[in-house]
C-alpha positions in Angstrom: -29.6 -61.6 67.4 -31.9 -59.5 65.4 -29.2 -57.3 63.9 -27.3 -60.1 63.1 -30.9 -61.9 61.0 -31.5 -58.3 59.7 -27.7 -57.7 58.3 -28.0 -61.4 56.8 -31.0 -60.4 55.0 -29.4 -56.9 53.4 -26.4 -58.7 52.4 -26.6 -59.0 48.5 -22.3 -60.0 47.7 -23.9 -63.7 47.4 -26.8 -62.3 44.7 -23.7 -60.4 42.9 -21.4 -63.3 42.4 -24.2 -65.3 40.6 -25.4 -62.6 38.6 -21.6 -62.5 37.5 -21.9 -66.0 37.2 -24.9 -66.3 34.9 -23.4 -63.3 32.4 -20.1 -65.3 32.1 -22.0 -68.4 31.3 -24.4 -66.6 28.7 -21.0 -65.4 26.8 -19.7 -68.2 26.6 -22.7 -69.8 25.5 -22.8 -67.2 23.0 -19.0 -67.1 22.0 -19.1 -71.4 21.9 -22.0 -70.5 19.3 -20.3 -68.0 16.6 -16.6 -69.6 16.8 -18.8 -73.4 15.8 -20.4 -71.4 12.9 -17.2 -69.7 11.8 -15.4 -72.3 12.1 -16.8 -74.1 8.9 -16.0 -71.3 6.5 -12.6 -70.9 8.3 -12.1 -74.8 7.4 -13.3 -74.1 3.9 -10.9 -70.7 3.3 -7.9 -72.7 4.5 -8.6 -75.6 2.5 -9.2 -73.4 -0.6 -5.7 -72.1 0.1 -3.9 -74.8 0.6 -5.0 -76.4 -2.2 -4.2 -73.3 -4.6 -0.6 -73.3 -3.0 -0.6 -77.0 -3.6 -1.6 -76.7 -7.6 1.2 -73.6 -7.7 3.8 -75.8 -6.3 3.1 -78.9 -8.3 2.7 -76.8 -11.6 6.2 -75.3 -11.2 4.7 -71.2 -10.8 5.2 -68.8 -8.2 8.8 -70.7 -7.5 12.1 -68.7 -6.8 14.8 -68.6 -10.1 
């Protein structure tokens, strides 16, 4: 009975997988965090595009012969 106690008590695989655990959730805490602030200047680059290729289209340049 006391082996079985002490080897209970040595037995870190249950302190591993939460340490795991805990990393995973702090990169994705910090991932979540830069893709939310890049996502506004991504919004703003593609909207500046596509409203260049929308004035180049309308005005009749940058079309094939």
């Amino acid at each position: 009975m006391f082996k079985m106690i002490s080897k209970l008590l040595k037995d870190e695989s249950g302190a591993t997988a939460i340490e795991y655990g805990l990393i995973a959730a702090l990169v994705s805490v910090a991932a979540i965090g830069a893709l939310g602030a890049m996502g506004d200047s991504l919004d703003g680059i593609f909207t500046f595009v596509s409203t260049t290729l929308e004035a180049a289209v309308t005005s009749g340049t940058g079309g094939t012969p």
